[in-house]
N, C-alpha and C positions, 0 to 999 in steps of 0.2 A: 504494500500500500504506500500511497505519496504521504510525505508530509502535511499536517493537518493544520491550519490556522485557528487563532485563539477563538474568531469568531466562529467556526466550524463545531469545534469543540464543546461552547455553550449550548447548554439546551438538552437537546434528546441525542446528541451525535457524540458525548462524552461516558465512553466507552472505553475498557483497557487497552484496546487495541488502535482505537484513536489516539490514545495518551504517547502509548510508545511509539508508532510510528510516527507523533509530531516533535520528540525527542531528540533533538542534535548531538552528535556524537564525534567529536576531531580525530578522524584518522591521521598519523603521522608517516611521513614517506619522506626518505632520504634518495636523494640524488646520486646514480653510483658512478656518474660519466661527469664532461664538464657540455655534452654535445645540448642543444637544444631539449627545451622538454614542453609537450602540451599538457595541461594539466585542464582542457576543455570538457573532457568526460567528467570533470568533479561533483556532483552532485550532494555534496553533506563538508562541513566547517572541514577544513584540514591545515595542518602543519605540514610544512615541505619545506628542507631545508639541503645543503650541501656542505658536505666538507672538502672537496673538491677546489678546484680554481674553476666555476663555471664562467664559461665563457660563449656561450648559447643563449636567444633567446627564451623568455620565459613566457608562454602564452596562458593566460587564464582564460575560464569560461565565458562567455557574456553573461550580461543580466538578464536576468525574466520576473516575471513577475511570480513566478514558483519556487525563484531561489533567493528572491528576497530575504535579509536576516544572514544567510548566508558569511561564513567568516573565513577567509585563506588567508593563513600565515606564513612568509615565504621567510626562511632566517638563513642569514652567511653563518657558517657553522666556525669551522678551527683554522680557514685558510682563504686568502684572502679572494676575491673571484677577479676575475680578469680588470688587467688595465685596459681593453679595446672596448667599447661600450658598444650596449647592446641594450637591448629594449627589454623591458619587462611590463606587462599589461594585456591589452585586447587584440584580435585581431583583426587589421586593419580594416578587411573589409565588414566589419559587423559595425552597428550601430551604439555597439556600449563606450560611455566617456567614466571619466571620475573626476573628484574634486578632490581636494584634502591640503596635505602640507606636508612638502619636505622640509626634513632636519639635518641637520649633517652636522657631524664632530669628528676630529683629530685622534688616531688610535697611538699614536707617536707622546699623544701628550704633551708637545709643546706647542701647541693653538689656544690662545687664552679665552677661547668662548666655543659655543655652539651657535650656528646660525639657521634660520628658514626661509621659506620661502612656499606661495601660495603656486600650488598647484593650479598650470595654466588652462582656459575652459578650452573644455572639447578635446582635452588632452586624452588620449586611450594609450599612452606608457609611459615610464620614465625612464629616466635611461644610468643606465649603470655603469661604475667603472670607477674600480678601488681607490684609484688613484687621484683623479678628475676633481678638482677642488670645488668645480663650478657644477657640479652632476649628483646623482641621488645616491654615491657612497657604493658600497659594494665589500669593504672589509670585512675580517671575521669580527660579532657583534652587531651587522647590519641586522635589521627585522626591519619588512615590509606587512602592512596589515591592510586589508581591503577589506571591506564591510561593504556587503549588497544592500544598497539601498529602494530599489524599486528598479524595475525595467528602463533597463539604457542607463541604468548609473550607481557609479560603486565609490566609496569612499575611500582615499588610500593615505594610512598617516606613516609618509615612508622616515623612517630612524635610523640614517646611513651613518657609516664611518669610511672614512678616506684615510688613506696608509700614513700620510705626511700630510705638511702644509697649512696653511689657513682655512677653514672655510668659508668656500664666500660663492651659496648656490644662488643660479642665476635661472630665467626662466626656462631654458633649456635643458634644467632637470626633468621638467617633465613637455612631452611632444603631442602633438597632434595627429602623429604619424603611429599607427601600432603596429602589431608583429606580424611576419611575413607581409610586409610591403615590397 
């Protein structure tokens, strides 16, 4: 059975097995390459992360209005992911954007702040790269969090780290261009 909404539930349709099937449950899935990963079949919250150097696009699903609520967590694990940037978000040709906020900070420790910066509209990825002072971070310690907000739109409060240097993201952390362009 699909996932049940709270409205669904009330009434005469709260049922045990209404209950548990409107139950979210985060599966966790480790990256064992650094090659591209779709992660478009996801249908329930998950955790995905690498310890790898990925250096591959990362496509997430679109929005609908049945995966709404929906939560993927993408975390840089023990090593840091490529210095060549690469997109992480929708795929180009689909209709899903996000909003949100990058953050970025100094894994080096010698950057005396953390900076952000507003995620640009109609942006479907941001773009990655450990090293890139002016981009959404990519070291180990990076977490990216997407929250499904309704069809065509997902929330991303990206928490990058860059190997060195100052931060200082600019709008071209996150693009208007998504994965497989």
């Amino acid at each position: 059975m699909a996932r049940k909404t709270l409205a669904y539930l009330k009434g005469a349709n709260r049922d045990f097995n209404n209950v548990l099937d409107s139950y979210r449950i985060a599966n966790i899935t480790e990256q064992s390459g650094t090659a591209a990963e779709d992660l478009t079949a996801t249908t329930n919250d998950l955790i995905w992360f690498a310890n790898t150097a990925q250096a591959g696009e990362i496509t997430l699903p679109q929005a609908t209005a049945d995966n709404a609520g929906m939560v993927i967590k993408i975390i840089v694990g023990t090593t840091a992911w490529s210095t060549t940037a690469f997109h992480l978000g929708f795929d180009n040709a689909g209709s899903t954007v996000m909003c949100g906020q990058v953050w970025i900070g100094t894994s080096d420790g010698t950057a005396s702040d953390t900076r952000s910066f507003v995620i640009t509209a109609g942006a479907k990825s941001i773009e990655i790269d450990s090293a890139d002072v002016t981009l959404a971070g990519g070291d180990h310690g990076s977490m990216y969090t997407f929250t499904y907000l309704e069809k065509n739109l997902v929330h991303c409060m990206a928490n990058g780290m860059i190997t060195t240097g100052d931060a200082a993201p600019v709008a071209a952390a996150s693009t208007t261009t998504g994965t497989n362009a």
